[in-house]
C-alpha positions in Angstrom: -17.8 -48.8 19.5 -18.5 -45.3 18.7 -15.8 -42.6 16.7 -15.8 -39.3 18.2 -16.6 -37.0 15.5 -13.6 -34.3 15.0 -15.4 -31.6 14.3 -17.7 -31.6 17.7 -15.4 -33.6 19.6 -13.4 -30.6 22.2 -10.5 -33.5 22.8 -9.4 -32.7 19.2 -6.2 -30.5 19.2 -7.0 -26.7 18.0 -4.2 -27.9 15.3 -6.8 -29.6 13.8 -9.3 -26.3 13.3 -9.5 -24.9 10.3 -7.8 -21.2 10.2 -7.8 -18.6 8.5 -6.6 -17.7 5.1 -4.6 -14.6 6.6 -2.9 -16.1 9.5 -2.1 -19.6 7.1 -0.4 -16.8 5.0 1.4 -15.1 7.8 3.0 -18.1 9.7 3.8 -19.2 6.2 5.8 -16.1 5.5 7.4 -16.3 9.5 8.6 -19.6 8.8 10.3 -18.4 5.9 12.1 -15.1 6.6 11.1 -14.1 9.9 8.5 -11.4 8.5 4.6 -11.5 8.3 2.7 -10.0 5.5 1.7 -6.8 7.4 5.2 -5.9 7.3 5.7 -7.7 3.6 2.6 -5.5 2.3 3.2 -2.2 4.1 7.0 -2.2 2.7 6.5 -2.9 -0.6 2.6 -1.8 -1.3 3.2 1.6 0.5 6.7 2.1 -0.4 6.9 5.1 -2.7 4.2 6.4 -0.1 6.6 5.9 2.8 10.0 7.3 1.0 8.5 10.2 -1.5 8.6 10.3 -5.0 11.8 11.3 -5.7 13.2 8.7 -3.8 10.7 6.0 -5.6 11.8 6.6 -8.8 15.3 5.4 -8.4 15.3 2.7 -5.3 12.7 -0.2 -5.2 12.6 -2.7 -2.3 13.6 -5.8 -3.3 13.9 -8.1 -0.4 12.5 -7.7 3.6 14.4 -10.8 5.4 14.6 -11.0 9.1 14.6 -6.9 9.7 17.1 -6.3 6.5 15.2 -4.3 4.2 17.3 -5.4 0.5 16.8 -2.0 -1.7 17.8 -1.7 -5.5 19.1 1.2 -6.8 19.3 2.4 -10.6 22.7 4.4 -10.3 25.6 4.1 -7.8 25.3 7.5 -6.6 22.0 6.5 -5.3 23.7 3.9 -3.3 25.7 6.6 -1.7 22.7 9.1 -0.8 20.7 5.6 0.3 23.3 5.0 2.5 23.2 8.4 4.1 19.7 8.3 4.5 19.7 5.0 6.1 18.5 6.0 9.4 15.9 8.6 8.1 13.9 5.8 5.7 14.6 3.2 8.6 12.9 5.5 11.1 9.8 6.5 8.3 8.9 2.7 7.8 8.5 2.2 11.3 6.8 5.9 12.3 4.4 5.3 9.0 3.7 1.9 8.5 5.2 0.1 11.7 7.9 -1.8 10.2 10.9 -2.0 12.3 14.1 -2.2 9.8 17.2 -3.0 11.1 19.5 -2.3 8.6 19.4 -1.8 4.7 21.0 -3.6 2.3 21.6 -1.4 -0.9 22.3 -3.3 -4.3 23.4 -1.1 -7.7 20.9 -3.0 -10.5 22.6 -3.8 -13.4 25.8 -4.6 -12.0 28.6 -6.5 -14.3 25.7 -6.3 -17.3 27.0 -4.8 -20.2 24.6 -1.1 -20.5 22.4 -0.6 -23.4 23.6 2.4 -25.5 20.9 4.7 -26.5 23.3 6.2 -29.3 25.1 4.0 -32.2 28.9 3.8 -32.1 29.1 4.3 -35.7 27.1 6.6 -38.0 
């Protein structure tokens, strides 16, 4: 009796195939947060791109889960004028890099850790 060889046999399931690198990686990242790594890669690779400089340099994206883009901020007032610009930076990431963003998340970093002092308390 002869054994079908699987890789000229067409009754072998496509599940079977080999696939590539890039779509291993996105269902990967699907079946973990809902996300693929266009999104993943155009959030966080083209962020200070997307937001501007000045934003950059005090809110990073920490987190893209199911449409909830997690931000971290480096002072609570930037939590406030992140959350007034909400809408704007949701509406940029999906104009500029095609992300759609339902809502963001913002995080203060630091939060409950004691601050480092740049200055002693004590001469």
């Amino acid at each position: 009796m002869c054994q079908a060889d699987p890789m000229t046999d067409r009754r072998w399931s496509s599940a079977d195939d080999p696939v590539p690198v890039t779509a291993a990686l996105d269902e990967v990242l699907r079946s973990l947060r809902g996300t693929d790594r266009r999104q993943v890669g155009g959030v966080f690779g083209r962020w200070d791109q997307v937001v501007g400089e000045v934003i950059a340099a005090h809110v990073r994206p920490v987190r893209l889960d199911e449409r909830v883009l997690v931000v971290e901020v480096d002072e609570p007032a930037w939590a406030t004028q992140v959350t007034f610009l909400s809408d704007d930076l949701r509406a940029r990431l999906l104009s500029e890099i095609g992300v759609e963003v339902d809502r963001l998340e913002v995080r203060v970093a630091g939060r409950g850790k004691p601050r480092r002092r740049d200055t002693p308390l004590v001469d």
